[in-house]
py3Dmol code that shows the C-alpha trace and the ligand (Angstrom):
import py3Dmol

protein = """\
ATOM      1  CA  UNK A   1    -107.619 -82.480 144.486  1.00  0.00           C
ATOM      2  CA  UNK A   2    -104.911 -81.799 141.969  1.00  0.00           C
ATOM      3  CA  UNK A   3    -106.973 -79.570 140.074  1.00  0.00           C
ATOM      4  CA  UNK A   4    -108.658 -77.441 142.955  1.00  0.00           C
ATOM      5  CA  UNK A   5    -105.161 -76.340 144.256  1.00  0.00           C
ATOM      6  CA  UNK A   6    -104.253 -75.265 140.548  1.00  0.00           C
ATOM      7  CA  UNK A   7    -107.271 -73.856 140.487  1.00  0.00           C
ATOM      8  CA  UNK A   8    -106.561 -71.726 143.593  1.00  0.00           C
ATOM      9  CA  UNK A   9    -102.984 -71.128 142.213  1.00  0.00           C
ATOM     10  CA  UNK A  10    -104.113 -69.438 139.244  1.00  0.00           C
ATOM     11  CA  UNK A  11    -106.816 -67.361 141.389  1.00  0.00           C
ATOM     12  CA  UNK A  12    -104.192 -66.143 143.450  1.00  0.00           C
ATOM     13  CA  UNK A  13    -101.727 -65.345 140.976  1.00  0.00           C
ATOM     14  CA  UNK A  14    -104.707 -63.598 139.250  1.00  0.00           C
ATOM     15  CA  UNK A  15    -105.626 -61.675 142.599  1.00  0.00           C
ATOM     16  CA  UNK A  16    -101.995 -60.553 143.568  1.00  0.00           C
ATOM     17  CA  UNK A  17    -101.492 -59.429 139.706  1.00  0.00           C
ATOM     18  CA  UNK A  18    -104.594 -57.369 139.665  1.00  0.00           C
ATOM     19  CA  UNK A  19    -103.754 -55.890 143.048  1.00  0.00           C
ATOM     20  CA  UNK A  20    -100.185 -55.476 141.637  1.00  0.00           C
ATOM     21  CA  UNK A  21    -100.268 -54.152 138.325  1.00  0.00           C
ATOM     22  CA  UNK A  22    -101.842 -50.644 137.634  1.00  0.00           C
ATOM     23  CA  UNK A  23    -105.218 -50.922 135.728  1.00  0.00           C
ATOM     24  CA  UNK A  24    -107.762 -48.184 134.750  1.00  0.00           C
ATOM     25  CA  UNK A  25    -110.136 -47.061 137.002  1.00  0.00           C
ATOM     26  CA  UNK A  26    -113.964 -45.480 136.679  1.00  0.00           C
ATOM     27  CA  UNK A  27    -114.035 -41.923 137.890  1.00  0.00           C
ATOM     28  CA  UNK A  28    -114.900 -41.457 141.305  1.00  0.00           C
ATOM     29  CA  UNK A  29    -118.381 -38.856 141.992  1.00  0.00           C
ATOM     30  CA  UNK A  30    -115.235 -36.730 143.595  1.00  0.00           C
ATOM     31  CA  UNK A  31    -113.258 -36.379 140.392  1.00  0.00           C
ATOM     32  CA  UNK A  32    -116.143 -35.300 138.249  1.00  0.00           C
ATOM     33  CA  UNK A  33    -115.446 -31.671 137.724  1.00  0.00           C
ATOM     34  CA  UNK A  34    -118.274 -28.783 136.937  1.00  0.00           C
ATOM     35  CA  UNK A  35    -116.486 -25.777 136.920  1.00  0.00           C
ATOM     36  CA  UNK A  36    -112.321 -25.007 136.567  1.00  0.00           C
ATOM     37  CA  UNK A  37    -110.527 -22.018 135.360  1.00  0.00           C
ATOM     38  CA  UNK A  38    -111.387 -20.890 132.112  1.00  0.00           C
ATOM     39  CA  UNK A  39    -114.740 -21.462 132.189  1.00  0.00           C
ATOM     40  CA  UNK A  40    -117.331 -18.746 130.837  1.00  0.00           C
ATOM     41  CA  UNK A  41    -121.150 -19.691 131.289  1.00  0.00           C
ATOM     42  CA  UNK A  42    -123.922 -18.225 132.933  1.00  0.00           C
ATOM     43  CA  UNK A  43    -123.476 -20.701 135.505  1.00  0.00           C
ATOM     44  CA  UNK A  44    -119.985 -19.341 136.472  1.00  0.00           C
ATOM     45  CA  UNK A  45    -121.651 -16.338 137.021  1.00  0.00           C
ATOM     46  CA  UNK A  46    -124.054 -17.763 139.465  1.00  0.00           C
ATOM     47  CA  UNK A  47    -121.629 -19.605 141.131  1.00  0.00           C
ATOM     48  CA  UNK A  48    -119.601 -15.889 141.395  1.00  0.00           C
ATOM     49  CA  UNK A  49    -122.571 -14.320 143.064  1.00  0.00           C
ATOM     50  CA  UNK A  50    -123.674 -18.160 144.999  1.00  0.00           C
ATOM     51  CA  UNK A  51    -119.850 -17.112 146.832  1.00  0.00           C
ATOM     52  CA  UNK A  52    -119.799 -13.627 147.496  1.00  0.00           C
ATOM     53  CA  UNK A  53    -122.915 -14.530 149.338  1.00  0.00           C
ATOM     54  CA  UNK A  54    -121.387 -17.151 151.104  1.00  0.00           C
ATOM     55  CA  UNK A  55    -118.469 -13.918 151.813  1.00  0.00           C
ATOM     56  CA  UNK A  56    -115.725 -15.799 150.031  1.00  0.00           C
ATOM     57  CA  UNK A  57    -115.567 -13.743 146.675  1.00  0.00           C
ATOM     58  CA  UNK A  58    -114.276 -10.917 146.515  1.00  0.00           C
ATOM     59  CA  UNK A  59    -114.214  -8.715 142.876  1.00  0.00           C
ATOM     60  CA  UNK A  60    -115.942  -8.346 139.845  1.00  0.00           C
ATOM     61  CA  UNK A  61    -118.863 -10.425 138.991  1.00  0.00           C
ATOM     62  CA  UNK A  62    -117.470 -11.675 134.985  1.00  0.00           C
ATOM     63  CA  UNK A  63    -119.286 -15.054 134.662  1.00  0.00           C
ATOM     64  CA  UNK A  64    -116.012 -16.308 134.229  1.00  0.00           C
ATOM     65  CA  UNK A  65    -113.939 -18.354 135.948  1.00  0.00           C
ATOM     66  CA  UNK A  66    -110.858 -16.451 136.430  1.00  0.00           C
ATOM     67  CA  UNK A  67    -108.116 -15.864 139.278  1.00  0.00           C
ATOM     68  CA  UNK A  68    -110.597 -14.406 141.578  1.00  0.00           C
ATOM     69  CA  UNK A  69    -112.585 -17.273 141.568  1.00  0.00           C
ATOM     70  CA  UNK A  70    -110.335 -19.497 141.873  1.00  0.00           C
ATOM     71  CA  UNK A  71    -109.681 -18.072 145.470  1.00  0.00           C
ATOM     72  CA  UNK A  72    -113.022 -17.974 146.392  1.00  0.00           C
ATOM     73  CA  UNK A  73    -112.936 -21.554 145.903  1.00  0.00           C
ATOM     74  CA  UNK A  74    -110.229 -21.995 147.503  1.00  0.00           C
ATOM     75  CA  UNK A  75    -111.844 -19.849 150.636  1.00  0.00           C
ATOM     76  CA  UNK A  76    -114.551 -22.128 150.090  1.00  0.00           C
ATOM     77  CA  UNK A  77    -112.628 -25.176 150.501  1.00  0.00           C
ATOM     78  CA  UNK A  78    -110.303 -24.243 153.267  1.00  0.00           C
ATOM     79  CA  UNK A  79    -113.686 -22.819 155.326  1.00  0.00           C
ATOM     80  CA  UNK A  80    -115.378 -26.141 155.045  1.00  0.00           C
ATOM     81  CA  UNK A  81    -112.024 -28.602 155.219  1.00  0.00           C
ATOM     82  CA  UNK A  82    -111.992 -29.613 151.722  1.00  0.00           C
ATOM     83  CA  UNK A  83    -109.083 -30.625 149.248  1.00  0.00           C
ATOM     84  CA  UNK A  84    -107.866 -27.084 148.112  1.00  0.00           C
ATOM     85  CA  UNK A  85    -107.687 -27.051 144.825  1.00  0.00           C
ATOM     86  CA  UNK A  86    -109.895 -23.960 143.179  1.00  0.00           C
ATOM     87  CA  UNK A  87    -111.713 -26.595 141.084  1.00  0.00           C
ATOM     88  CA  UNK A  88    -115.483 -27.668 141.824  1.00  0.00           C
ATOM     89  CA  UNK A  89    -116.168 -30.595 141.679  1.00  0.00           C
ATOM     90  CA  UNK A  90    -119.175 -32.312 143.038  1.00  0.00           C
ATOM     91  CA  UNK A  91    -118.539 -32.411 146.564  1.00  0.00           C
ATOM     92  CA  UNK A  92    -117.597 -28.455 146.416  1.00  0.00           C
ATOM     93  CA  UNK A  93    -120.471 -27.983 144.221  1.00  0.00           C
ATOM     94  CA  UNK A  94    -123.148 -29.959 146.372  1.00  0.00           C
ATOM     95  CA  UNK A  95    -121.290 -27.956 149.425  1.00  0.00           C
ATOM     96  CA  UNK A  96    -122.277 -24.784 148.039  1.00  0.00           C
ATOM     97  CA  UNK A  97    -125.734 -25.465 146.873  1.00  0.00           C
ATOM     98  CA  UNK A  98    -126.427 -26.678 150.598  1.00  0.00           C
ATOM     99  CA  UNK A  99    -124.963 -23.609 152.359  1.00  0.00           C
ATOM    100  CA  UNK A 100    -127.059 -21.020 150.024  1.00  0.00           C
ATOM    101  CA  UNK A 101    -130.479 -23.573 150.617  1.00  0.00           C
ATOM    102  CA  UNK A 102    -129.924 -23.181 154.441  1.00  0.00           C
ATOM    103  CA  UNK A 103    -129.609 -19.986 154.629  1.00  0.00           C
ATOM    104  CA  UNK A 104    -132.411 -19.122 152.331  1.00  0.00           C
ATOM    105  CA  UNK A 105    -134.441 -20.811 155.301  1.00  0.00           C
ATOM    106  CA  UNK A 106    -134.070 -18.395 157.539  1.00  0.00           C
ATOM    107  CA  UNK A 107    -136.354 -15.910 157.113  1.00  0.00           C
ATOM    108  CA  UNK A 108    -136.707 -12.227 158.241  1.00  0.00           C
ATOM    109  CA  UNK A 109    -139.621 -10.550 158.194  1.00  0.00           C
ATOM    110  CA  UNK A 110    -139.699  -6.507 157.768  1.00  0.00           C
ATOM    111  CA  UNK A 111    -142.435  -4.950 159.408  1.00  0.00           C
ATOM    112  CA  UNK A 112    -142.730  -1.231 158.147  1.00  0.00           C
ATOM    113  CA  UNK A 113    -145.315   0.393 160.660  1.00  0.00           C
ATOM    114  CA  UNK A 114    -148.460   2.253 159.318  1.00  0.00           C
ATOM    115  CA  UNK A 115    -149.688   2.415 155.520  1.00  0.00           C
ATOM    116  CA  UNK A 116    -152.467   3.408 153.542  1.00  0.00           C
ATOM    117  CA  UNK A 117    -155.222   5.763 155.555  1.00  0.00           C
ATOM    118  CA  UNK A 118    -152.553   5.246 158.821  1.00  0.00           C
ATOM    119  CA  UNK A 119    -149.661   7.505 158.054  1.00  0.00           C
ATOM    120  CA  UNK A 120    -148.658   7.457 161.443  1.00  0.00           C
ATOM    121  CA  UNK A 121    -147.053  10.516 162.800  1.00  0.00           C
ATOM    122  CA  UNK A 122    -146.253  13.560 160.881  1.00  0.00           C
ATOM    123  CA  UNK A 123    -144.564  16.639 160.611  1.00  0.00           C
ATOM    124  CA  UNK A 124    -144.799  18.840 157.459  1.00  0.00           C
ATOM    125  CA  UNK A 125    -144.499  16.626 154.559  1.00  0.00           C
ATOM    126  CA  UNK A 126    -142.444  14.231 156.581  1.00  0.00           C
ATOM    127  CA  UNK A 127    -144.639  10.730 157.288  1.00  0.00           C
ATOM    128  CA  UNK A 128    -144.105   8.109 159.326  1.00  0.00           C
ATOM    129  CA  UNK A 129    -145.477   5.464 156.863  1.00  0.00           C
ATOM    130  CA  UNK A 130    -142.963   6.594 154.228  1.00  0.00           C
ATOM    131  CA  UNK A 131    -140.404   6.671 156.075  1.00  0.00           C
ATOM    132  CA  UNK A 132    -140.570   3.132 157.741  1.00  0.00           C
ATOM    133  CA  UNK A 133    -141.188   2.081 154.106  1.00  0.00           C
ATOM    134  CA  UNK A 134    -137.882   3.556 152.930  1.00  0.00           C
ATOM    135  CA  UNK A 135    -135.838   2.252 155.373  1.00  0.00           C
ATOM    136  CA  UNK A 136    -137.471  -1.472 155.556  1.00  0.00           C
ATOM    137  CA  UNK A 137    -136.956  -1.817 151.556  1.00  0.00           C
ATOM    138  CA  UNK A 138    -133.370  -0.797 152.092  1.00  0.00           C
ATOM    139  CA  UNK A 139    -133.308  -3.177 154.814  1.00  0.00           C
ATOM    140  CA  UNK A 140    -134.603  -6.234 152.592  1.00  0.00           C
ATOM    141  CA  UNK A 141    -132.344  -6.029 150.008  1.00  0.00           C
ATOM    142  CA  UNK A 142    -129.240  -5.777 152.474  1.00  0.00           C
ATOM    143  CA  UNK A 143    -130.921  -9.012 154.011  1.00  0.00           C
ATOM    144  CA  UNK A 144    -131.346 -10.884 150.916  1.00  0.00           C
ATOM    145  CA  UNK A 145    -127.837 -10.069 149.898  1.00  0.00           C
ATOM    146  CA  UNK A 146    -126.524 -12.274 152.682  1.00  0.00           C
ATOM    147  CA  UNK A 147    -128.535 -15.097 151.512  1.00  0.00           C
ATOM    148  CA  UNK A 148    -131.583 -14.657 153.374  1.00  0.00           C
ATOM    149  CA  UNK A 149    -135.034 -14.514 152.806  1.00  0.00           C
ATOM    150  CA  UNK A 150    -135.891 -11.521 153.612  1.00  0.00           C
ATOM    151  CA  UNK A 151    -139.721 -10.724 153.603  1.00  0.00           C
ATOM    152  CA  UNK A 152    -142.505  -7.446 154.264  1.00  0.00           C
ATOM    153  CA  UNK A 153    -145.788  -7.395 155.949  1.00  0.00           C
ATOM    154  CA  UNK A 154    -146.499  -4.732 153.191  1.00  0.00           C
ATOM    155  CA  UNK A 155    -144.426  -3.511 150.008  1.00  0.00           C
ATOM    156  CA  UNK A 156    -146.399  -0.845 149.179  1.00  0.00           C
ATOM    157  CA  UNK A 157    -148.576   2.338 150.991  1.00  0.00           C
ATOM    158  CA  UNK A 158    -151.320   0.152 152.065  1.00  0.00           C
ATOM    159  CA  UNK A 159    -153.320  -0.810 155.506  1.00  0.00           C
ATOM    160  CA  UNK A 160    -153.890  -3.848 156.868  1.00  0.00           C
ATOM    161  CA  UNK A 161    -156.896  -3.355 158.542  1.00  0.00           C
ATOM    162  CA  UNK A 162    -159.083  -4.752 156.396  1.00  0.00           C
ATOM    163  CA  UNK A 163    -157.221  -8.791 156.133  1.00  0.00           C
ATOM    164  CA  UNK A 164    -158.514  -8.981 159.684  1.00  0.00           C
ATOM    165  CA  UNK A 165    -162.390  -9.365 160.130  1.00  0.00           C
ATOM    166  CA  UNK A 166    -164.355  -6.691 161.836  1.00  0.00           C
ATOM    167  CA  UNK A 167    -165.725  -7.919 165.343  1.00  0.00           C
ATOM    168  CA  UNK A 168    -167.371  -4.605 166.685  1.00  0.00           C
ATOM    169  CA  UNK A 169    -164.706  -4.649 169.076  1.00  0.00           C
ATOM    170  CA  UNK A 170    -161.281  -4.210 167.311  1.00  0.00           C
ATOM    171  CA  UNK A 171    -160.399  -0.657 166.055  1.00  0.00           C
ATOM    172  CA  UNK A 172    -159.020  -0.060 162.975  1.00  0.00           C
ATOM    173  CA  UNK A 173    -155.584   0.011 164.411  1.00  0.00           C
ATOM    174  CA  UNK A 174    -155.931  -2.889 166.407  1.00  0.00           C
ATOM    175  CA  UNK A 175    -157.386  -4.999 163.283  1.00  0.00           C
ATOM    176  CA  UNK A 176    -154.049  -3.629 161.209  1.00  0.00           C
ATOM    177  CA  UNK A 177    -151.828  -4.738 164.050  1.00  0.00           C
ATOM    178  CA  UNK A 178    -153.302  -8.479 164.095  1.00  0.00           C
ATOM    179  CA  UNK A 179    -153.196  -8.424 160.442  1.00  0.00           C
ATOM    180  CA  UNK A 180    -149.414  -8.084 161.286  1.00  0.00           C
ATOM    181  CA  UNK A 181    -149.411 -10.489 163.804  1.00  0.00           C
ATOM    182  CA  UNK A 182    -150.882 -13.059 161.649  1.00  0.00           C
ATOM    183  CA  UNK A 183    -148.505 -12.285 158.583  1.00  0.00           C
ATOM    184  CA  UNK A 184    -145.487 -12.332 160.824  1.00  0.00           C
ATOM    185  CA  UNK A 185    -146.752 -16.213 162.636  1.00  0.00           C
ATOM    186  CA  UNK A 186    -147.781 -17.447 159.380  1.00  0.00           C
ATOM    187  CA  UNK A 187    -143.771 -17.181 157.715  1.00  0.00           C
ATOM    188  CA  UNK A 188    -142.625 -19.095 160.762  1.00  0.00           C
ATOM    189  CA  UNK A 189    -140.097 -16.397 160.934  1.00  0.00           C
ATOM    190  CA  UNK A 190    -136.845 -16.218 163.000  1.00  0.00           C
ATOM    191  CA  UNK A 191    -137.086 -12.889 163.781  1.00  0.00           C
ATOM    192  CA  UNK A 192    -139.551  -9.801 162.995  1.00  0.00           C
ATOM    193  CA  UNK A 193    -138.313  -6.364 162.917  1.00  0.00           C
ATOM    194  CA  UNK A 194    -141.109  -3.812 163.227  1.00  0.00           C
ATOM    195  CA  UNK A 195    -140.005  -0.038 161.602  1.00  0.00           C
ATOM    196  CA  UNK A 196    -141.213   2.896 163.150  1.00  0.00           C
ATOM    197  CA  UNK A 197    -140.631   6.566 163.771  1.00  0.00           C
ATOM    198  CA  UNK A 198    -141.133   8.580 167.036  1.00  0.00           C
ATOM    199  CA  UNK A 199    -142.468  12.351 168.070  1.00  0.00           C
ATOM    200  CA  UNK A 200    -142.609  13.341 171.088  1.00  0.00           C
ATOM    201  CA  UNK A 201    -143.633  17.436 170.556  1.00  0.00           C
ATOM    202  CA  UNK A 202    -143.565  18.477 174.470  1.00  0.00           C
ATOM    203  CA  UNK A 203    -139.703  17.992 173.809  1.00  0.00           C
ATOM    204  CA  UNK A 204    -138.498  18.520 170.858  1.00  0.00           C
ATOM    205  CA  UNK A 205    -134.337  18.383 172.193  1.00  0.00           C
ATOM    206  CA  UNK A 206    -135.396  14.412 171.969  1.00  0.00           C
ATOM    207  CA  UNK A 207    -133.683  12.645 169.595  1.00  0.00           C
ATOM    208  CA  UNK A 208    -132.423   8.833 168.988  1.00  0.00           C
ATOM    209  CA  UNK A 209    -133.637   5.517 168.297  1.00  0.00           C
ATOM    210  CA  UNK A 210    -135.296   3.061 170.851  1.00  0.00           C
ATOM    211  CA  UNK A 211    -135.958  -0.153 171.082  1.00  0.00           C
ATOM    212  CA  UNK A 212    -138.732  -2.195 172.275  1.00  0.00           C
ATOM    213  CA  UNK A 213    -139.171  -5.997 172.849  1.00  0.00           C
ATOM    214  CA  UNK A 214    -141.595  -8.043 174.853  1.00  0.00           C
ATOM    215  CA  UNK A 215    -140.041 -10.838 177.297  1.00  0.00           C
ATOM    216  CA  UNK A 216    -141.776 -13.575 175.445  1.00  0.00           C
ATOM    217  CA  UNK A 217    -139.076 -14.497 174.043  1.00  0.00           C
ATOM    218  CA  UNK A 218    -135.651 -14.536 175.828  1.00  0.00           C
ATOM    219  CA  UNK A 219    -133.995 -13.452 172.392  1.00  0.00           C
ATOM    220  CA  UNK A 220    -135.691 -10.445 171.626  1.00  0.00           C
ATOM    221  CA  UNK A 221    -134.151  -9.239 174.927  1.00  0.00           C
ATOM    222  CA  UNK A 222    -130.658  -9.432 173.216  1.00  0.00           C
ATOM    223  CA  UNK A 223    -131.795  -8.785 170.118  1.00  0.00           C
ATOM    224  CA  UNK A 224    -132.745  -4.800 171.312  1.00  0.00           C
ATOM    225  CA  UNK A 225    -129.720  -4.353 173.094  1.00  0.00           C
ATOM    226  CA  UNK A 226    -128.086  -5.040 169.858  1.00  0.00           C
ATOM    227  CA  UNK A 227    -129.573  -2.777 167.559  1.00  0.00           C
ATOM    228  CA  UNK A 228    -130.060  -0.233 170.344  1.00  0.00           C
ATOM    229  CA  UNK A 229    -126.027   0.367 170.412  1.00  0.00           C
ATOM    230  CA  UNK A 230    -125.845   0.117 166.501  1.00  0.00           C
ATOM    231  CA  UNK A 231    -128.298   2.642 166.171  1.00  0.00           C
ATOM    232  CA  UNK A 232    -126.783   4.627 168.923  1.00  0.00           C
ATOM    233  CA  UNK A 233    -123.343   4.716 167.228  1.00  0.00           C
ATOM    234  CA  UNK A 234    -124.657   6.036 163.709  1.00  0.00           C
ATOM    235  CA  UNK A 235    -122.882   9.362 163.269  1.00  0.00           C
ATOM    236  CA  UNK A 236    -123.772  12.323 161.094  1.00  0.00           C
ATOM    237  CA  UNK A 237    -121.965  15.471 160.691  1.00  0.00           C
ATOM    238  CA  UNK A 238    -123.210  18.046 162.762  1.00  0.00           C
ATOM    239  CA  UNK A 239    -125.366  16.082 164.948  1.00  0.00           C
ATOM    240  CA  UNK A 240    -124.970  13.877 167.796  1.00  0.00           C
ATOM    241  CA  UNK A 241    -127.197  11.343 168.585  1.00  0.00           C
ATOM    242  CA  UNK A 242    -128.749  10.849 171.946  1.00  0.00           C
ATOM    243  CA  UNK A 243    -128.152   7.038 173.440  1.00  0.00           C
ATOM    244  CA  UNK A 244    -130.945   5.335 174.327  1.00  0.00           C
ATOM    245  CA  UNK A 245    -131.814   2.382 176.180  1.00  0.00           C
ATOM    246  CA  UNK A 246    -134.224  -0.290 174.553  1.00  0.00           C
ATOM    247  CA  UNK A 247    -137.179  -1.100 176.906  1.00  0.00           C
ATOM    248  CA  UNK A 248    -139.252  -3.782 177.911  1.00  0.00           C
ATOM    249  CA  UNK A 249    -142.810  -3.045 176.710  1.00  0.00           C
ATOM    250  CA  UNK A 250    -146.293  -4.796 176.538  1.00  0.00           C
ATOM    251  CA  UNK A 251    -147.449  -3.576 173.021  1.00  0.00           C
ATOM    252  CA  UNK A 252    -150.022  -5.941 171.020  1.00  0.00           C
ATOM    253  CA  UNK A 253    -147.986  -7.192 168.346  1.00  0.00           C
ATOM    254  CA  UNK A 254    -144.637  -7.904 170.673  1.00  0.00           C
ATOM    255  CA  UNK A 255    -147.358  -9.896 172.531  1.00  0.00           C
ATOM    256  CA  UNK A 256    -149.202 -11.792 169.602  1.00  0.00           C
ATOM    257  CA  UNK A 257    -146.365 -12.422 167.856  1.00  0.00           C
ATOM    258  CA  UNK A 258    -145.116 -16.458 167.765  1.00  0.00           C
ATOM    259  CA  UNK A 259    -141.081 -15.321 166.813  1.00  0.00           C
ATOM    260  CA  UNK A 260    -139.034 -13.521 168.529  1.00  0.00           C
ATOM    261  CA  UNK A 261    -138.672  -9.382 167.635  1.00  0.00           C
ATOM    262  CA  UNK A 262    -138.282  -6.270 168.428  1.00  0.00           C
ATOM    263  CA  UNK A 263    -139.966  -3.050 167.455  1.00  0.00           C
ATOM    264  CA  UNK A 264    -137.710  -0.121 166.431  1.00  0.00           C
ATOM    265  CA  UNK A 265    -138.450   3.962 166.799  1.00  0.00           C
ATOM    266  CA  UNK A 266    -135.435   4.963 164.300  1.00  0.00           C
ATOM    267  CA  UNK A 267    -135.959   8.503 165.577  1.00  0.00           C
ATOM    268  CA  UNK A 268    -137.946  11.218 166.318  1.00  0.00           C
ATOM    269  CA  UNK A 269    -139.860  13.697 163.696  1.00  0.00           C
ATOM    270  CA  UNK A 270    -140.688  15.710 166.566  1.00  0.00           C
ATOM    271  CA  UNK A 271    -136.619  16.824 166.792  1.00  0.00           C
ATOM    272  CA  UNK A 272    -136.094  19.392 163.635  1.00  0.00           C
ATOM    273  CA  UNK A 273    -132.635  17.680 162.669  1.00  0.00           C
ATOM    274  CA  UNK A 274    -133.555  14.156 162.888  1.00  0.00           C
ATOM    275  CA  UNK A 275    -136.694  14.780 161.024  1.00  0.00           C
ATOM    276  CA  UNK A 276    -134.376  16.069 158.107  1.00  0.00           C
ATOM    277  CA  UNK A 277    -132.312  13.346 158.209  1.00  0.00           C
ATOM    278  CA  UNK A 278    -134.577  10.884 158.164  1.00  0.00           C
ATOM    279  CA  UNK A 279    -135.803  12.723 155.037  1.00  0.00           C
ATOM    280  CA  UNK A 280    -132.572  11.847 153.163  1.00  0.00           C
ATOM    281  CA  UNK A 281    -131.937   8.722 151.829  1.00  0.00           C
ATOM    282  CA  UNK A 282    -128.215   8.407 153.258  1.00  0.00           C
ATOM    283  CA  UNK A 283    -129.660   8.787 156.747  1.00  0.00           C
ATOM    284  CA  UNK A 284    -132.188   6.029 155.889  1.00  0.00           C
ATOM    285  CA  UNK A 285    -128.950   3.762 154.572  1.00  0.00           C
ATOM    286  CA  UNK A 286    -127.133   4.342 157.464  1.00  0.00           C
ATOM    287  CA  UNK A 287    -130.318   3.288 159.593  1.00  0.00           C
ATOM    288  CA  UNK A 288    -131.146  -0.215 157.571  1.00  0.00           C
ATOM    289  CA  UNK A 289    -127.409  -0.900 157.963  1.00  0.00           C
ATOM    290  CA  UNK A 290    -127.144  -0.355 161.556  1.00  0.00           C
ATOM    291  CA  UNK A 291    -130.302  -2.446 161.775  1.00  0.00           C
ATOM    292  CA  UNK A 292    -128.745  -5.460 160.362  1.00  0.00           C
ATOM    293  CA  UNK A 293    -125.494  -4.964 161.980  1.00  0.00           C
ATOM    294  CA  UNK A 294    -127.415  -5.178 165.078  1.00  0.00           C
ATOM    295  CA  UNK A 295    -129.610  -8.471 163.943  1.00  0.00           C
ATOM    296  CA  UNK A 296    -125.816 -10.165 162.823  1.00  0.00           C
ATOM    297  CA  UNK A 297    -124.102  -9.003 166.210  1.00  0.00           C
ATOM    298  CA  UNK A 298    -127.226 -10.411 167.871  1.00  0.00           C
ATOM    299  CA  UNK A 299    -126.486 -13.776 166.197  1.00  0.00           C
ATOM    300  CA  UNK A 300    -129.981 -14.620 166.426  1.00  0.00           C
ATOM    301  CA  UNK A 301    -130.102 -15.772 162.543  1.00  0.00           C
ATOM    302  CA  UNK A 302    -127.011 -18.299 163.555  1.00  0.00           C
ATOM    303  CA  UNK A 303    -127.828 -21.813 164.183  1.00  0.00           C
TER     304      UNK A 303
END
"""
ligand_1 = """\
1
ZN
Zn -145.471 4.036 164.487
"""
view = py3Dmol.view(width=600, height=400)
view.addModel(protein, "pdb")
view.setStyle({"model": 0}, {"cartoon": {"style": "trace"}})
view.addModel(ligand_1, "xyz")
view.setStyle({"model": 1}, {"stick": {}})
view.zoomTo()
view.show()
């Protein structure tokens, strides 16, 4: 008996000492640090370009890790109520790689009308294919450099017509615009956005954008309406653009598409000034921008 209560004496003693006295302890997962002021790697420079896309860096991409990044860290860390200290370590780090990963699975897919044989309408050296190429590149790379993926039905001057099998029935047209269909269902998009260009030659005075959408899906409703009153504001000197309304419509690939989308006349060649701005390259920036700014405002890529 005598021996099991010194026995327990000494445990204690031992217990209260241990609990007592300072010791040395094994680093914790959240004190392991991978990148701190200083710093110059390739990876920094990732990381640099990893934030901006997450909109917390702002300034020069240097690969190192200087006062700049520091506060895009600390952006970082205040955004997503961790300690704020400008240092990543591992729970910042993992933080980061997750945010870029989900929003790399959201995908947009660009749909630039027409191609190949199918240029679509024309006026003078002005093509519709071309032109809903031009803008839809613009408008991938502005997509990708928010961090999403950002994919084409076509990258180049080519027809679709022949992916989809002839039946005797399907026209050429209508075989291109399943071709679509199927490319568009297959990326288990979130949203397609279908480029086009108008003409309307009985008026010529008609200008603007407008947008279509089917009501198979309630978003594409709100979706339109966004990127109708983007496209409605874009201003160029000299020329005012006529608002339009976006429209309910029953086209084919609104219809056979599995996502939500809309499909977007940016203007009309048949109108002498809009056809020459849609030949310049700043008119075809201003058009991918207001495109996305409608797709953000639309918040359909939220969630
Ligand atoms: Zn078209």
């Amino acid at each position: 008996m005598k021996l099991k209560v010194t026995l327990l004496i000494i445990f204690t003693v031992v217990a209260l000492l241990y609990y007592v006295l300072p010791h040395p302890s094994l680093p914790t997962s959240s004190t392991i640090t991978m990148f701190q002021k200083g710093m110059k790697n390739a990876e920094v420079l990732n990381l640099q370009h990893e934030l901006s896309t997450l909109k917390c860096f702002e300034g020069t991409f240097t690969g190192i890790y200087d006062t700049n990044t520091v506060d895009a860290v600390k952006n970082f860390q205040t955004q997503n109520k961790l300690p704020i200290d400008g240092v990543v370590d591992i729970h910042t780090f993992n933080l980061i790689a997750d945010k870029i990963i989900t929003l790399k699975k959201v995908v947009v897919m660009i749909d630039p009308g027409h191609g190949g044989a199918d240029g679509g309408t024309v006026s003078g050296n002005a093509i519709e294919k071309e032109i809903t190429l031009g803008i839809s590149l613009k408008l991938k790379k502005l997509v990708e450099a928010l961090g999403y993926n950002a994919q084409m039905t076509r990258e180049t001057d080519i027809s679709l017509t022949s992916l989809t099998q002839p039946n005797g029935i399907s026209t050429w047209e209508t075989r291109d615009l399943k071709a679509r269909a199927s490319i568009i269902n297959k990326s288990k998009a979130r949203v397609f956005l279908s480029i086009h260009v108008n003409s309307f030659p009985e008026a010529t005075a008609i200008n603007g954008a407008s947008l279509y959408y089917s009501d198979v899906y309630p978003q594409s409703k709100g979706l339109a309406k966004a990127i109708q009153t983007s496209l409605n504001n874009i201003t160029s000197e000299g020329f005012v653009r006529q608002a339009r309304e976006s429209s309910k419509v029953g086209f084919l690939l609104l219809r056979r598409a599995t996502v939500p989308g809309v499909l977007i006349e940016t203007g009309f060649l048949s109108n002498q000034q809009e056809r020459d701005l849609l030949m310049t390259e700043a008119f075809r920036d201003k058009t991918a921008k207001a495109i996305l700014d409608g797709l953000l405002a639309s918040k359909i890529l939220e969630n």
